[in-house]
PDB file with SEQRES, HELIX, SHEET and CRYST1 records, atoms N, CA, C and O in Angstrom:
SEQRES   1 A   58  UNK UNK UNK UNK UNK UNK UNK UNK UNK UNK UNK UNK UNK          
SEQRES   2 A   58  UNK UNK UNK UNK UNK UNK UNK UNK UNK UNK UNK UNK UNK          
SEQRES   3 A   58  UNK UNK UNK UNK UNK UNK UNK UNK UNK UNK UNK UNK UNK          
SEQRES   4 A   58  UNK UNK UNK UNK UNK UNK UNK UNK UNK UNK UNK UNK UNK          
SEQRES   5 A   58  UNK UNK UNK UNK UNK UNK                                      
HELIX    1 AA1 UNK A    3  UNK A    9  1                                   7    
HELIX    2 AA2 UNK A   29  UNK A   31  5                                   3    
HELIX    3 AA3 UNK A   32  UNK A   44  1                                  13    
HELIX    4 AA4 UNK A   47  UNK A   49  5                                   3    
HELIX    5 AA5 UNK A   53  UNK A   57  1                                   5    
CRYST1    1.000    1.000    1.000  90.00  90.00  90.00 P 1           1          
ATOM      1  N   UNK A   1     -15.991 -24.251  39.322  1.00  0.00           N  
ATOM      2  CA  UNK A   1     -15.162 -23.557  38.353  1.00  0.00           C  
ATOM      3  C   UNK A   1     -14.021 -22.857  39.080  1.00  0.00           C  
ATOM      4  O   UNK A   1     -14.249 -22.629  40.268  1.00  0.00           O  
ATOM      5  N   UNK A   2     -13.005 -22.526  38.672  1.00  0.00           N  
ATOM      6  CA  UNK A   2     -11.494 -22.604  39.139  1.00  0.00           C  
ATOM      7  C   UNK A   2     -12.033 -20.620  38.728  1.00  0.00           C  
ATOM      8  O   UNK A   2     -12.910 -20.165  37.994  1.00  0.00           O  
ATOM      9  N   UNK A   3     -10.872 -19.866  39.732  1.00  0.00           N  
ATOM     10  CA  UNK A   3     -11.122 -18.368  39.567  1.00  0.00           C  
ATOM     11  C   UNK A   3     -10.655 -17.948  37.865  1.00  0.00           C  
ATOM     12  O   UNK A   3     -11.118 -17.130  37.070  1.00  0.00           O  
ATOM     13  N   UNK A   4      -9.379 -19.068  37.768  1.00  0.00           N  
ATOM     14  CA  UNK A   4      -8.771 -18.105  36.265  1.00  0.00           C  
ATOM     15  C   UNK A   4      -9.806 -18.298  35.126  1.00  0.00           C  
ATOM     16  O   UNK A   4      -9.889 -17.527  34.170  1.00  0.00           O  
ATOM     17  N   UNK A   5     -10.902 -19.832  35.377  1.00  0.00           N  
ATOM     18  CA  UNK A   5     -12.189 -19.705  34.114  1.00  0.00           C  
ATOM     19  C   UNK A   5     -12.948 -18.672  34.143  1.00  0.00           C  
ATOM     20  O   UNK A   5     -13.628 -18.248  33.208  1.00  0.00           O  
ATOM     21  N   UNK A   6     -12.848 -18.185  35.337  1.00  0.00           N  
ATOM     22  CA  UNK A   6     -14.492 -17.353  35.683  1.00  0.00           C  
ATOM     23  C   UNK A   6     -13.579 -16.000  34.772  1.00  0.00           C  
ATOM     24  O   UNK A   6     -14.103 -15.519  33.767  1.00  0.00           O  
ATOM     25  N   UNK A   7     -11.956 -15.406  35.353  1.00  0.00           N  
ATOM     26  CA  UNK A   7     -11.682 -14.347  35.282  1.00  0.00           C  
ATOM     27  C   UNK A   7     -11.025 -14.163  33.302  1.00  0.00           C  
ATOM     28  O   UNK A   7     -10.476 -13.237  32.705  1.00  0.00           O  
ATOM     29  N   UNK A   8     -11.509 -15.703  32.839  1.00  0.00           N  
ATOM     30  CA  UNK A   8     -11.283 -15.622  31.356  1.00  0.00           C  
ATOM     31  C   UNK A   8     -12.291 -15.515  30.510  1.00  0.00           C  
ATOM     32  O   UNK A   8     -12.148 -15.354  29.298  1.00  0.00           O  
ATOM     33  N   UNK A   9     -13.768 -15.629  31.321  1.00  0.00           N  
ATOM     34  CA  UNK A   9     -15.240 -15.396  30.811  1.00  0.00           C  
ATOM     35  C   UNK A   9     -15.580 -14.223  31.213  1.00  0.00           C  
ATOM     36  O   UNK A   9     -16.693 -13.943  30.768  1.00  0.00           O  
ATOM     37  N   UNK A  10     -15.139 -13.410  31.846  1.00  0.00           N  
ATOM     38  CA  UNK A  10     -15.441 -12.055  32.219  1.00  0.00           C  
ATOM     39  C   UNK A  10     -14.142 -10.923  31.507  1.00  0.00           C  
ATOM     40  O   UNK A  10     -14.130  -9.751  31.885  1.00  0.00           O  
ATOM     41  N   UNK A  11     -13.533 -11.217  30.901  1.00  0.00           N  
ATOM     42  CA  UNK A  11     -12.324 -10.896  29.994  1.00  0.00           C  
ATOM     43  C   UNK A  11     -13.416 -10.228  28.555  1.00  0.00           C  
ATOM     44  O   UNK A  11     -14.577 -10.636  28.522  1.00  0.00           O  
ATOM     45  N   UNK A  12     -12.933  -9.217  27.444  1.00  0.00           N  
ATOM     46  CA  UNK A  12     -13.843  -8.570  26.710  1.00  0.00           C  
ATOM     47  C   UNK A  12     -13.871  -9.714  25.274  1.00  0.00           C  
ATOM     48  O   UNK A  12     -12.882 -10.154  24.687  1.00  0.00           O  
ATOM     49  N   UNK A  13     -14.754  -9.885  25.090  1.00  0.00           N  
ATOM     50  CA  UNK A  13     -15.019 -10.810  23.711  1.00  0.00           C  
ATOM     51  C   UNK A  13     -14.090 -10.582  22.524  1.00  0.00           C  
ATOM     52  O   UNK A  13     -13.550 -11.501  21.907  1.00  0.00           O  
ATOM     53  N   UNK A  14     -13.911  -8.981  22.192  1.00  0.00           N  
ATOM     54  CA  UNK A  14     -13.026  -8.303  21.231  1.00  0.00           C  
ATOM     55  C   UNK A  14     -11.426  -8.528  21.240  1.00  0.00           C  
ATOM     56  O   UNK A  14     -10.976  -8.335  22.369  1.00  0.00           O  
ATOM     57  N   UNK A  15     -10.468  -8.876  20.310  1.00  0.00           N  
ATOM     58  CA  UNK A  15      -9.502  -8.778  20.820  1.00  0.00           C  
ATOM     59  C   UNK A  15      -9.009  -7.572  21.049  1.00  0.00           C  
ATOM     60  O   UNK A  15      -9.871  -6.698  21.145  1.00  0.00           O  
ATOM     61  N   UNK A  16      -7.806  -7.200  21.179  1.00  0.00           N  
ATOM     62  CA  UNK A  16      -6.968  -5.729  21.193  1.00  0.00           C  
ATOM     63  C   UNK A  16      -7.179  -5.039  19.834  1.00  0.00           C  
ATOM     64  O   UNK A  16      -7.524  -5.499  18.746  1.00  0.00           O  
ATOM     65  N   UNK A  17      -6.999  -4.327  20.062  1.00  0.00           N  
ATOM     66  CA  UNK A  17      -6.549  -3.599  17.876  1.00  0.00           C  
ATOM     67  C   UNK A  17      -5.273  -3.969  17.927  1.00  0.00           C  
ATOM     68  O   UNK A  17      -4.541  -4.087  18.910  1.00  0.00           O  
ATOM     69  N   UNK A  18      -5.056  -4.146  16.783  1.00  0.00           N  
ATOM     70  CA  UNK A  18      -3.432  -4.357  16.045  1.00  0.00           C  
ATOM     71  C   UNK A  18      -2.515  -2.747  15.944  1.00  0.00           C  
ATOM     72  O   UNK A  18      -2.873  -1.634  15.558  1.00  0.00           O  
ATOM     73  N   UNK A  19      -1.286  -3.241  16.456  1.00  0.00           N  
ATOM     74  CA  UNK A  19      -0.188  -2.211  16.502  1.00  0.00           C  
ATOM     75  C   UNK A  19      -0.373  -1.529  15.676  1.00  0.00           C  
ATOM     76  O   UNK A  19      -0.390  -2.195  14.641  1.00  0.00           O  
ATOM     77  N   UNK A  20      -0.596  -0.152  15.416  1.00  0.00           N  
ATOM     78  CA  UNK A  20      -0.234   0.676  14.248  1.00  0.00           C  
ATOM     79  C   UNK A  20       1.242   0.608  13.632  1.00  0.00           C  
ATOM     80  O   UNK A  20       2.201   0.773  14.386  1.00  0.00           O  
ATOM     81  N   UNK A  21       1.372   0.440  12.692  1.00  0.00           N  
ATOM     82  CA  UNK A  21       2.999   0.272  12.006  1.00  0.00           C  
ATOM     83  C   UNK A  21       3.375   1.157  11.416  1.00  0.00           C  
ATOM     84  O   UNK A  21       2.392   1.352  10.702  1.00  0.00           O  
ATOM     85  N   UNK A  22       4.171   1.987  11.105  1.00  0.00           N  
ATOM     86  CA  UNK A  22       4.611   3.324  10.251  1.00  0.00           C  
ATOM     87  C   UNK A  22       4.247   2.889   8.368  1.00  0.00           C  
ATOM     88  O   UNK A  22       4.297   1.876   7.671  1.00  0.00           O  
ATOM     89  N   UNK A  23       3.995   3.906   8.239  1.00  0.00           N  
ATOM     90  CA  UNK A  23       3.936   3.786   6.724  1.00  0.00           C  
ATOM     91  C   UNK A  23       5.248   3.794   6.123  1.00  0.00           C  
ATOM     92  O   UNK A  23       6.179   4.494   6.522  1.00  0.00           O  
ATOM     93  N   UNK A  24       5.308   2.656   4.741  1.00  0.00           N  
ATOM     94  CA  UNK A  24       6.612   2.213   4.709  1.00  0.00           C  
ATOM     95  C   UNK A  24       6.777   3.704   3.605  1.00  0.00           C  
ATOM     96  O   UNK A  24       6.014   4.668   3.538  1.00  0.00           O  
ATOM     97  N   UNK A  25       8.171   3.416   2.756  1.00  0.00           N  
ATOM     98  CA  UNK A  25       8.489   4.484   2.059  1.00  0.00           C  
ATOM     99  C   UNK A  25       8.242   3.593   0.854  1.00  0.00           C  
ATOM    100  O   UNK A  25       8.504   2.404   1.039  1.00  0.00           O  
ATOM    101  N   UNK A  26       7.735   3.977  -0.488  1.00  0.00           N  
ATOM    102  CA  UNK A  26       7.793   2.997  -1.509  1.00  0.00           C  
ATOM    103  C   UNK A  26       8.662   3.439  -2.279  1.00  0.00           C  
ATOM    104  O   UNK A  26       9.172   4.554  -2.167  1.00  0.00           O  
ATOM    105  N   UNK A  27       8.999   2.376  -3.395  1.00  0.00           N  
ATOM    106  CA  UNK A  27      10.007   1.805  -3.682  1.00  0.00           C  
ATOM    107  C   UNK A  27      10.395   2.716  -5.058  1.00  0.00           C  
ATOM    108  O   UNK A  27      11.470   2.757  -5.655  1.00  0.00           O  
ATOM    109  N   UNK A  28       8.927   3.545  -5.389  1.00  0.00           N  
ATOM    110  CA  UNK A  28       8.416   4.313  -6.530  1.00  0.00           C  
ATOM    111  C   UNK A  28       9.684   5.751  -6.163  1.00  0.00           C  
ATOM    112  O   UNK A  28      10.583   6.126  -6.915  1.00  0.00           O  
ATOM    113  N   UNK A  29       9.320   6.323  -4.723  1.00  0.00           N  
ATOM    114  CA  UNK A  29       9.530   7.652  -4.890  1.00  0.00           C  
ATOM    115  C   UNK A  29      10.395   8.477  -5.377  1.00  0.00           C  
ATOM    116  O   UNK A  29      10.303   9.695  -5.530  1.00  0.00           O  
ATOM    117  N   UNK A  30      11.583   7.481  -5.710  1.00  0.00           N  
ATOM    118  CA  UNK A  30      12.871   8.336  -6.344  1.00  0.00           C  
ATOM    119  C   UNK A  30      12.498   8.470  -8.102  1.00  0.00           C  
ATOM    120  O   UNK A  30      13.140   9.252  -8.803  1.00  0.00           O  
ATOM    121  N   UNK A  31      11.531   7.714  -8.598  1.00  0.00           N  
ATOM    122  CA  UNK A  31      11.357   7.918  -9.667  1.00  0.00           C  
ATOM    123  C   UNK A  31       9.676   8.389 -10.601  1.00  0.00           C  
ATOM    124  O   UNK A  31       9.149   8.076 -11.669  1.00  0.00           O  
ATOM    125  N   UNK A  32       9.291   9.431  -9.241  1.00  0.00           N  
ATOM    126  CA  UNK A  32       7.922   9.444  -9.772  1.00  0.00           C  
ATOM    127  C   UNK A  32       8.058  10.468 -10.596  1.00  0.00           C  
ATOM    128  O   UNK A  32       7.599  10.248 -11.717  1.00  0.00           O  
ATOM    129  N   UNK A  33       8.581  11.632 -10.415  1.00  0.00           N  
ATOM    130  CA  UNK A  33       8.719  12.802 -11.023  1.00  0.00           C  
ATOM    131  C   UNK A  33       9.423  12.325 -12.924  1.00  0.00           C  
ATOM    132  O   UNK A  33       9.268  13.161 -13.814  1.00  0.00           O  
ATOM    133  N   UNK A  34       9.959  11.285 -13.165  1.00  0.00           N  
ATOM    134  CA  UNK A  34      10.224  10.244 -13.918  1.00  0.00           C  
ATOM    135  C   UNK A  34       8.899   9.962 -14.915  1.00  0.00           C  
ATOM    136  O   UNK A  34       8.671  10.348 -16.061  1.00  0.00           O  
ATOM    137  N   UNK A  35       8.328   9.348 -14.235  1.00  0.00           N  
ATOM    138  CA  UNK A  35       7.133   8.571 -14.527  1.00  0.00           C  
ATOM    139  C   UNK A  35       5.959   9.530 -14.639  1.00  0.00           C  
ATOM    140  O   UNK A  35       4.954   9.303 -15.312  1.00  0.00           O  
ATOM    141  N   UNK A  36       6.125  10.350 -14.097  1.00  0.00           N  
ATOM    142  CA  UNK A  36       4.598  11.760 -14.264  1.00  0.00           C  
ATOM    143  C   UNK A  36       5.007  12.095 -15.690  1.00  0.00           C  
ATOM    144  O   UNK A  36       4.250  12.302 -16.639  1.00  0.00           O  
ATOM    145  N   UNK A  37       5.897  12.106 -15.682  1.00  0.00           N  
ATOM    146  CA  UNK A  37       6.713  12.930 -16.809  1.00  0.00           C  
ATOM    147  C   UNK A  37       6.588  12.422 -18.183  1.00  0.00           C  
ATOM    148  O   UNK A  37       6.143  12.975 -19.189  1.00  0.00           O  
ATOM    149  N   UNK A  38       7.061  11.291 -18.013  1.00  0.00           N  
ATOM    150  CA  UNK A  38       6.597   9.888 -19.375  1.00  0.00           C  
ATOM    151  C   UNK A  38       4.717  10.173 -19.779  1.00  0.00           C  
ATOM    152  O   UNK A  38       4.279  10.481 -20.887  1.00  0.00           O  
ATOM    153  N   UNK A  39       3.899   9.948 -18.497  1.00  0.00           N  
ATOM    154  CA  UNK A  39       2.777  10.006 -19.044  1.00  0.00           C  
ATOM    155  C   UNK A  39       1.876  11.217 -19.639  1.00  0.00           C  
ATOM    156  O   UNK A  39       1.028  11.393 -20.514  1.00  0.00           O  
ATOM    157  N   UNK A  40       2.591  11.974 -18.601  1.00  0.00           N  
ATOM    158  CA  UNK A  40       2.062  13.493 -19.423  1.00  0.00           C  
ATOM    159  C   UNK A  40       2.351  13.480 -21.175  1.00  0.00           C  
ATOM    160  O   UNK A  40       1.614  13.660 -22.145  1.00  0.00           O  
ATOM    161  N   UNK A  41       3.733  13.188 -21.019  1.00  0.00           N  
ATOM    162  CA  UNK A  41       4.160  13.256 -22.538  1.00  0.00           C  
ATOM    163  C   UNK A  41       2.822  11.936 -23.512  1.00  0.00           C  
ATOM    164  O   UNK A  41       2.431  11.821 -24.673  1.00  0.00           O  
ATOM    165  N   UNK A  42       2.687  11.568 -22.849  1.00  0.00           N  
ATOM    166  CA  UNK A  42       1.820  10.445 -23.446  1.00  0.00           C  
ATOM    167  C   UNK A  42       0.633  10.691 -23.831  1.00  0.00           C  
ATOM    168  O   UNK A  42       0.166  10.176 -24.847  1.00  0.00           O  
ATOM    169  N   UNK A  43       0.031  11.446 -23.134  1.00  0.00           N  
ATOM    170  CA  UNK A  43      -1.018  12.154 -23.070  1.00  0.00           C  
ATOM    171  C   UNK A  43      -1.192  12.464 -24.290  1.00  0.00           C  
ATOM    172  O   UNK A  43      -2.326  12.374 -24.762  1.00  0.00           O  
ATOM    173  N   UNK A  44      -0.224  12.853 -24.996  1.00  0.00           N  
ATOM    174  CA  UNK A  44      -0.667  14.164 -26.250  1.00  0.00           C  
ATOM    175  C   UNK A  44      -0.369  13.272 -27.432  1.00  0.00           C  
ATOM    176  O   UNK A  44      -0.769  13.534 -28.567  1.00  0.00           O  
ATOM    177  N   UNK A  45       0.470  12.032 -27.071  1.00  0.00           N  
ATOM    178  CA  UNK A  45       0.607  11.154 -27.667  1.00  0.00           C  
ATOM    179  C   UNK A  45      -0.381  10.028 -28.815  1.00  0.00           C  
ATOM    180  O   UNK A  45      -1.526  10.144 -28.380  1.00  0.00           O  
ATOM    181  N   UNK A  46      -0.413   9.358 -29.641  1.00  0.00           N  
ATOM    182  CA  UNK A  46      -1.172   8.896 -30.817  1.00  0.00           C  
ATOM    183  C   UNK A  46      -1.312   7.502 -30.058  1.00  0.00           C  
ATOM    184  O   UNK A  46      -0.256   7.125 -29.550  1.00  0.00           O  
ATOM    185  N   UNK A  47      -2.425   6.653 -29.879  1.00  0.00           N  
ATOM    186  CA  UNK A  47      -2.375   6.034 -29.183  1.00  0.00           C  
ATOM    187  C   UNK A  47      -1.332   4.722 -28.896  1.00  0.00           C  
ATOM    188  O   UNK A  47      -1.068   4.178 -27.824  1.00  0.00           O  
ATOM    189  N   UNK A  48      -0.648   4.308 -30.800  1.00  0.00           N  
ATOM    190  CA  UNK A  48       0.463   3.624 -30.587  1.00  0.00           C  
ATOM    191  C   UNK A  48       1.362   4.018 -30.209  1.00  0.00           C  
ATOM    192  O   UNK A  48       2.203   3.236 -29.767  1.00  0.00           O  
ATOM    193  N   UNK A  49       1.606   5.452 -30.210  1.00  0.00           N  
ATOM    194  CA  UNK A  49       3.229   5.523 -29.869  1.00  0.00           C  
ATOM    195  C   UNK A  49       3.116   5.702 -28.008  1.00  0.00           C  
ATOM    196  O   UNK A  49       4.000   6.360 -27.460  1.00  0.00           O  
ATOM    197  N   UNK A  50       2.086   5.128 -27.221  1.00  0.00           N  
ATOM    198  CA  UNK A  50       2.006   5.611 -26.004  1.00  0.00           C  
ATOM    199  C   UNK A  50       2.788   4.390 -25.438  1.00  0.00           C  
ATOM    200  O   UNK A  50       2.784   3.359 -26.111  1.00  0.00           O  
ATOM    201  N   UNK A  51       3.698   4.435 -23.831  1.00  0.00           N  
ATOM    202  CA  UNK A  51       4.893   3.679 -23.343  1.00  0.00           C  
ATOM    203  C   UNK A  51       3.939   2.669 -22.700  1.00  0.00           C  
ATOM    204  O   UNK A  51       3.015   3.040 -21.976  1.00  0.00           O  
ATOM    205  N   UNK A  52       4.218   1.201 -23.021  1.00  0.00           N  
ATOM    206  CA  UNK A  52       3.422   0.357 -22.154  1.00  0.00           C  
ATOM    207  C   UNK A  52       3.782   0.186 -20.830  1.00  0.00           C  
ATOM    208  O   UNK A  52       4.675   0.842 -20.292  1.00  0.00           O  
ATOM    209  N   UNK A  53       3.140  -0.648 -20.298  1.00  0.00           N  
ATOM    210  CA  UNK A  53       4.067  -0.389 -18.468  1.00  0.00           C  
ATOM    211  C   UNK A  53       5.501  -0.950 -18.181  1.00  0.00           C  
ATOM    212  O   UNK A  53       6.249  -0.591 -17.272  1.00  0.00           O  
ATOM    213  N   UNK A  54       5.745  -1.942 -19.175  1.00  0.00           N  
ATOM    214  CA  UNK A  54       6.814  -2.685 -19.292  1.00  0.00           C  
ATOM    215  C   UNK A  54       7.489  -1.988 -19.717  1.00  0.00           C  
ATOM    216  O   UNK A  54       8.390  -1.894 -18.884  1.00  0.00           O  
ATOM    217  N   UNK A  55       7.816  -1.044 -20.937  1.00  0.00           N  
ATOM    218  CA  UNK A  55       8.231   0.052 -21.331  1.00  0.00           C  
ATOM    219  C   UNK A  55       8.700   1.370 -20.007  1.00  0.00           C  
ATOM    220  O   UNK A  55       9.816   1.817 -19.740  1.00  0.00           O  
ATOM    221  N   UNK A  56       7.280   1.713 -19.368  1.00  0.00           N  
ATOM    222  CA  UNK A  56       8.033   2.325 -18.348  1.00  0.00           C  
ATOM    223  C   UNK A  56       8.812   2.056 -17.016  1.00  0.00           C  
ATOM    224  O   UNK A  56       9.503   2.775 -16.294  1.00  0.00           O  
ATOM    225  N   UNK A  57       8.309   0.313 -16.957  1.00  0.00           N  
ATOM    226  CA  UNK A  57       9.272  -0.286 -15.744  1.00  0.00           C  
ATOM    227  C   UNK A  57      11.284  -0.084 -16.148  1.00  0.00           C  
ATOM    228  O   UNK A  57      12.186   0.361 -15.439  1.00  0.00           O  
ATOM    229  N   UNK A  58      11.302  -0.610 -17.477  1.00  0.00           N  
ATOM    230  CA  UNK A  58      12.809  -0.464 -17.982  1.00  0.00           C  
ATOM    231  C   UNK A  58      13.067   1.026 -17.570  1.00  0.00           C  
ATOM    232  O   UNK A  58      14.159   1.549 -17.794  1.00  0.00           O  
TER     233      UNK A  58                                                      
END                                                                             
């Protein structure tokens, strides 16, 4: 057996861990205070007149 087999069987079974990556910013945050806002109001709301999600995506 050649040294680089021996020194690739004595190498750790596990690979590395994966890079930690920054947490992205989502795409939501400029309009959550928006959207809290809609559902609260909804809340008190009759169950038809409540905003569907499609409703609150527009």
């Amino acid at each position: 057996m050649s040294r680089r087999t021996v020194a690739l069987a004595l190498e750790p079974v596990w690979p590395a861990p994966r890079k930690q990556l920054p947490p992205r910013i989502s795409r939501l945050d400029p309009f959550k205070a928006t959207i809290d806002e809609i559902l609260r109001v909804d809340l008190d709301a009759p169950h038809k007149h409540r905003h569907t999600v499609k409703r609150v995506f527009e």
